[in-house]
N, C-alpha and C positions, 0 to 999 in steps of 0.2 A: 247941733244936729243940722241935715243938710234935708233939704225936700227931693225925691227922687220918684219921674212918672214910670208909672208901669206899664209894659206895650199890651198888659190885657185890654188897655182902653183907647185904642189904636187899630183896630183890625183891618180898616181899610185903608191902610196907610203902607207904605213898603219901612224898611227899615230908616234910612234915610227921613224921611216923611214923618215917623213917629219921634224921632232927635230933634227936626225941626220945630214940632208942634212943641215939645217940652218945651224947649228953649224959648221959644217968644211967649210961651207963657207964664216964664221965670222958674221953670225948675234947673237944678241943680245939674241931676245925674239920672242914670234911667236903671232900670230893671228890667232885663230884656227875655222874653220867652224863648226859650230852648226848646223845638219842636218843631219838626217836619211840615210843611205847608203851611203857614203859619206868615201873611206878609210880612210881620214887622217884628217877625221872630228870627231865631238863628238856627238854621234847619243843622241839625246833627251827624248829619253822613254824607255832607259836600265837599270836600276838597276844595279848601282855602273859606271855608265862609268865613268861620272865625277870623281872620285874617283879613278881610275885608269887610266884617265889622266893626273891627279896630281903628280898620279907616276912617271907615264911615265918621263913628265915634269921635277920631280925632279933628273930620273935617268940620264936622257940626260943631265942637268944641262943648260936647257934655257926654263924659263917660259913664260909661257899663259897668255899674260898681255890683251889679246884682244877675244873677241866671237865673230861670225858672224854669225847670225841666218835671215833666209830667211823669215819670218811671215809678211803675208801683209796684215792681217782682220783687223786692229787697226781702220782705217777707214769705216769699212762696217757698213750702215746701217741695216744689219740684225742683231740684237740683239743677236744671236747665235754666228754667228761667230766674231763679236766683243770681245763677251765674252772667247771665245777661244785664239784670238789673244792676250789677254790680259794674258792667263792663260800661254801662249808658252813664253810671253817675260818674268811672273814672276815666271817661272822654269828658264830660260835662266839667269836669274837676280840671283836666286838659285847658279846656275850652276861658277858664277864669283865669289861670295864671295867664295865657294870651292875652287879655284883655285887661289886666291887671283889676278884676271884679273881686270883693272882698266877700261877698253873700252868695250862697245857691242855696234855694227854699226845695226842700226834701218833704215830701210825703212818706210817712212813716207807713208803707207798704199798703195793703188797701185791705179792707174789714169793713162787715156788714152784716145789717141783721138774720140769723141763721146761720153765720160762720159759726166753725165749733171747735177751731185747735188752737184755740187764742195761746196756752203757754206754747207750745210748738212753733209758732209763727211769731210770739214775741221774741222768742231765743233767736229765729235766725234774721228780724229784726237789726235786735242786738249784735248779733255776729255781723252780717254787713256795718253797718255803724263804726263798730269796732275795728274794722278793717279799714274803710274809709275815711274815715277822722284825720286818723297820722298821715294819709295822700294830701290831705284839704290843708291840711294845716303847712305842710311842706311847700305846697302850691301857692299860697298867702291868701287863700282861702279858710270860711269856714261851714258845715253842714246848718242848717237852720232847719229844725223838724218844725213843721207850720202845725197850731191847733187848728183840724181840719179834719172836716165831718167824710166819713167815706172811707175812716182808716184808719188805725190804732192809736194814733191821740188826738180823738176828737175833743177829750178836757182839758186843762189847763195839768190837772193833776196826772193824768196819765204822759202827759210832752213831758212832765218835769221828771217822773219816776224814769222815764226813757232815759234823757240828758244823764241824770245823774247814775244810772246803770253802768252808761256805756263811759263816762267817765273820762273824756277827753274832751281835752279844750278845741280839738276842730268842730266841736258837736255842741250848738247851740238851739236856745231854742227862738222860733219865728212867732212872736209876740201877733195876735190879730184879735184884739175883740168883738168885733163883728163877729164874724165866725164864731166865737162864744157866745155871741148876744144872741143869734140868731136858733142855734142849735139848744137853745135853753140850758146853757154850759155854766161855768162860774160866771158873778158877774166879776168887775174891774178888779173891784177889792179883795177879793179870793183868789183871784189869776194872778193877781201881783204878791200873795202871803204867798204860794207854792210853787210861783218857777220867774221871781224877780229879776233875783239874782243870776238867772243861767241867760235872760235877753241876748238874743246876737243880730235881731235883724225885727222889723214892723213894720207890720203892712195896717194902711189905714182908707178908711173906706167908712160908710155912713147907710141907712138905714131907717126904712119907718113898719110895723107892723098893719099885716091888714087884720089879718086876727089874732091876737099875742095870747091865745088860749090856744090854738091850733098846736099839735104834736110838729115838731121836726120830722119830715120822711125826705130822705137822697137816698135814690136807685145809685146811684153812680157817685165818684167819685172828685170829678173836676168842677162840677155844677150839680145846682138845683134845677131838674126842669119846671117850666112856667107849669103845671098842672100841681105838681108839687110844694110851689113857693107860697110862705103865708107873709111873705115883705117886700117892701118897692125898696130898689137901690135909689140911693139921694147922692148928692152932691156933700162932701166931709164940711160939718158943719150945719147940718140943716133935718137933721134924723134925729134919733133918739139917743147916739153914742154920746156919753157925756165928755166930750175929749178936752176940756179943759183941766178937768179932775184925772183923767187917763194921765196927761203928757205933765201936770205936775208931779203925780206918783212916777212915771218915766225918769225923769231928770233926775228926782232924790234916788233910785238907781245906780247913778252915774252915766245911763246909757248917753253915748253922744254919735249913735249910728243915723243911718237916714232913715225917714220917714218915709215909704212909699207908699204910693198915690195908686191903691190895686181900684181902678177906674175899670168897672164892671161893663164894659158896654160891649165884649166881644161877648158876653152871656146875656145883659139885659138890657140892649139899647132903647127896649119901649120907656124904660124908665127915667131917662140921665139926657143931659143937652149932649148935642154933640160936643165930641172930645174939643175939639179947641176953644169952644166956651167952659166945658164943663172943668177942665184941667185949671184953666186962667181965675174961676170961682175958686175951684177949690188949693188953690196956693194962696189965694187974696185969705180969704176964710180960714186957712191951717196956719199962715202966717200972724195974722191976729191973736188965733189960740195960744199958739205959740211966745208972742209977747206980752199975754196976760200971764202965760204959766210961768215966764220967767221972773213977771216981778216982784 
């Protein structure tokens, strides 16, 4: 497995800048957001960005193995914006083969309490999925549905009934226990009996509860806002995830993808050191787990 940072924990950095910070702090590879205005992201409708992110990439000498793009219409039944959402993931799908990135983390369209056409909106779901797959995979790419609050698999069991729906190997799923931990979702050991086997991509990140009785509530989709939060973001290694127990059930897997570093600080920088301490902790600290889980 390879350590890969992610530019969620970068925001004041240009792209450039967030390559730099990984690299002197011993990451590997990076995971780059996909998203308009977004410094140390790769804005989606410029002529040549990609393309000069590649640069970038190459001059820093740590590649773009991961995209993150925020597009939630896949499931909408308005036919417009379905067909959008479909048009933003196969630029984004574009945008990987450029940069020879092997991951793009998909939001499996967006849901929330009071929605009421869940099978309608699961089917066209599936239908985007189904269409996209066989692009991604063409592209040497693959889809990675993230378990992620704000959208039709917020559980472990619902990502894996997705995956295995739609039945193609560009459609994986994006392994994140945190996001489980914190939405009171399966723990490790139930995430891993129902969607192990389908792992394409994990994102890792740490956590402590301020009140672990408190309900889950996200108005939205990308974040938890602070009035809403019942947990501080930590440094990986120093919360409540038990990730030496996670990454030895990871390994028996097979997986041997990266580990990225979703460094919360463009959501929660009251919490977390700044990124260039906090990045350098947490490679020292995931690197240790890592060679306990191997031996």
């Amino acid at each position: 497995m390879i350590i890969a940072g992610h530019t969620m924990g970068t925001p004041d950095h240009d792209l450039a800048g967030a390559l730099r910070l990984f690299r002197d702090a011993g990451l590997e590879a990076a995971e780059v957001i996909y998203q308009d205005d977004y410094p140390s992201g790769i804005p989606t409708a410029a002529p040549g960005a990609t393309a000069e992110a590649a640069r970038i990439a190459d001059g820093e000498g740590v590649p773009i193995i991961g995209l993150t793009p925020y597009t939630t219409s896949i499931n909408s039944l308005d036919d417009a914006e379905w067909h959008a959402g479909i048009d933003e993931f196969r630029y984004c799908i574009d945008a990987a083969h450029t940069l020879a990135a092997t991951a793009i983390r998909v939001y499996a369209g967006s849901w929330h309490p009071g929605d009421t056409e869940h099978e309608a909106q699961w089917a066209r779901l599936r239908e985007a999925l189904a269409f996209l797959g066989p692009e991604a995979r063409a592209a040497g790419a693959v889809l990675c549905v993230e378990n992620h609050f704000g959208t039709m698999t917020q559980t472990a069991a619902d990502t894996a009934k997705l995956v295995r729906e739609v039945d193609d190997a560009g459609v994986r799923v994006l392994y994140d226990q945190a996001n489980l931990t914190f939405t009171h979702d399966e723990a490790w050991q139930d995430a891993f009996a129902v969607q192990g086997d389908l792992i394409g991509h994990v994102h890792v990140k740490d956590l402590v509860f301020k009140d672990p009785d408190a309900p889950f509530r996200a108005a939205g989709t990308a974040r938890v806002e602070a009035d809403e939060r019942a947990v501080r973001s930590r440094v990986v290694g120093t919360g409540v995830l038990p990730w030496p127990e996670i990454l030895r059930a990871l390994i028996a897997t097979g997986y041997d993808g990266a580990l990225s570093l979703e460094y919360e600080y463009r959501w929660h920088p009251q919490d977390l050191p700044e990124p260039a301490v906090g990045f350098a902790q947490s490679v020292i600290n995931l690197n240790k787990i890592l060679k306990e889980a191997n031996a």
